[in-house]
C-alpha positions as CSV (number, residue, x, y, z in Angstrom):
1,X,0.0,0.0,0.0
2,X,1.5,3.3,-1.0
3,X,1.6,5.9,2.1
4,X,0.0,9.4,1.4
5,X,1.7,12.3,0.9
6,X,0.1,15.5,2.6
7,X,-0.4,18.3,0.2
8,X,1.3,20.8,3.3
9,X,4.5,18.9,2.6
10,X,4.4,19.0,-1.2
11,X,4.1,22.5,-0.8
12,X,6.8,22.7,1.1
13,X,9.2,20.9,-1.4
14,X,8.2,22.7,-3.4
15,X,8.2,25.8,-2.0
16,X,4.8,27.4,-3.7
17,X,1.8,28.4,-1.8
18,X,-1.2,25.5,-2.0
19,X,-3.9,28.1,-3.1
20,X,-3.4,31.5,-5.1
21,X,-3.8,33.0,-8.7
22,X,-0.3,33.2,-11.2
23,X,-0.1,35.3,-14.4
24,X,1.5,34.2,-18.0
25,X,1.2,32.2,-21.0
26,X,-0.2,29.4,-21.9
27,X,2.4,26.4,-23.3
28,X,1.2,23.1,-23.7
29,X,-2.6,22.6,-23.8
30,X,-3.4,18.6,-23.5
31,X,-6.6,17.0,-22.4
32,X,-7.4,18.5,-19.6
33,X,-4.4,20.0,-18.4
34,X,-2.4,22.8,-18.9
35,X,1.1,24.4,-18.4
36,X,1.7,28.2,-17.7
37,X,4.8,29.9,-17.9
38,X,5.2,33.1,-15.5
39,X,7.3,36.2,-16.5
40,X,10.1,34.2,-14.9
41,X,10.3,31.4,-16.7
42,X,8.8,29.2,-14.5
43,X,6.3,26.5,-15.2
44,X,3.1,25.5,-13.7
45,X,1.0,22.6,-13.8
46,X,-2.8,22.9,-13.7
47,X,-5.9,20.7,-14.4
48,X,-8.7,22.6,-15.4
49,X,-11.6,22.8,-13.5
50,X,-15.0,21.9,-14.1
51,X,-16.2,25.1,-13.0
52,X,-13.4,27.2,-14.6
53,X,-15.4,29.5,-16.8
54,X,-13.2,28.6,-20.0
55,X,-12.7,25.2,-22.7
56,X,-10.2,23.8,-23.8
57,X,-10.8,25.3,-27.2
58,X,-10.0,29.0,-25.2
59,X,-7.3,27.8,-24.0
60,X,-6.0,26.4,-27.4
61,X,-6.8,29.7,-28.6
62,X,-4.7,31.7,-26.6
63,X,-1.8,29.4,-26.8
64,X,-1.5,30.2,-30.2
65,X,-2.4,33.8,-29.4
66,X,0.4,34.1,-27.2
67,X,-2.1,35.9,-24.8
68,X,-1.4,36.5,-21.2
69,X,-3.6,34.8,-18.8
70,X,-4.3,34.9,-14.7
71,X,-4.9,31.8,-13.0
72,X,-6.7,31.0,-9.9
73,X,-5.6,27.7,-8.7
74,X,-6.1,25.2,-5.3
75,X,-3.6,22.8,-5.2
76,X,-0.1,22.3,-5.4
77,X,0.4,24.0,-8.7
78,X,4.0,22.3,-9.7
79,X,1.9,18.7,-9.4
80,X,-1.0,19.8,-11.1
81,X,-3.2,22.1,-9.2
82,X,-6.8,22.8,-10.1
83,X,-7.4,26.0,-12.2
84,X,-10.7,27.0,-10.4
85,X,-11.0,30.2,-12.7
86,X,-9.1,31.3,-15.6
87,X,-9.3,34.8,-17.3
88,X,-7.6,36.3,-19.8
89,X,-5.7,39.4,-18.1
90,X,-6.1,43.2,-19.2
């Protein structure tokens, strides 16, 4: 049986906060999932959610668009947090 890992101590390995929004671009659309790169460089793992607001189609769209995005997430975000809202930022 494998043991469970807490999300408190994913978060801190990882050293990202387990709930919070995060701005960038869109870089890889697949399925369900998603990866975001911030202004830094750094890549983020989300799974979109159900009650998100936006499709997959959107997000496809502004992946080729090269449009920035903010991201409201719950989860540890380097493991595939849940994007709980997503809107394209102004």
């Amino acid at each position: 049986m494998k043991a469970k890992r807490s999300n408190a101590l994913l978060a801190k390995r990882a050293n990202l906060p387990l709930e919070g929004c995060v701005q960038g671009l869109v870089t890889i659309v697949q399925e369900d999932r998603f990866r975001l790169a911030d202004p830094q460089g750094r890549g983020y793992l989300f799974k979109l959610g159900k009650k998100s607001g936006v499709s997959m189609d959107d997000l496809h769209a502004w992946q080729q668009g090269g449009v920035p995005v903010r991201v409201q997430y719950h989860g540890p975000p380097d493991l595939g947090a849940v994007a709980e809202q997503v809107k394209v930022q102004e």
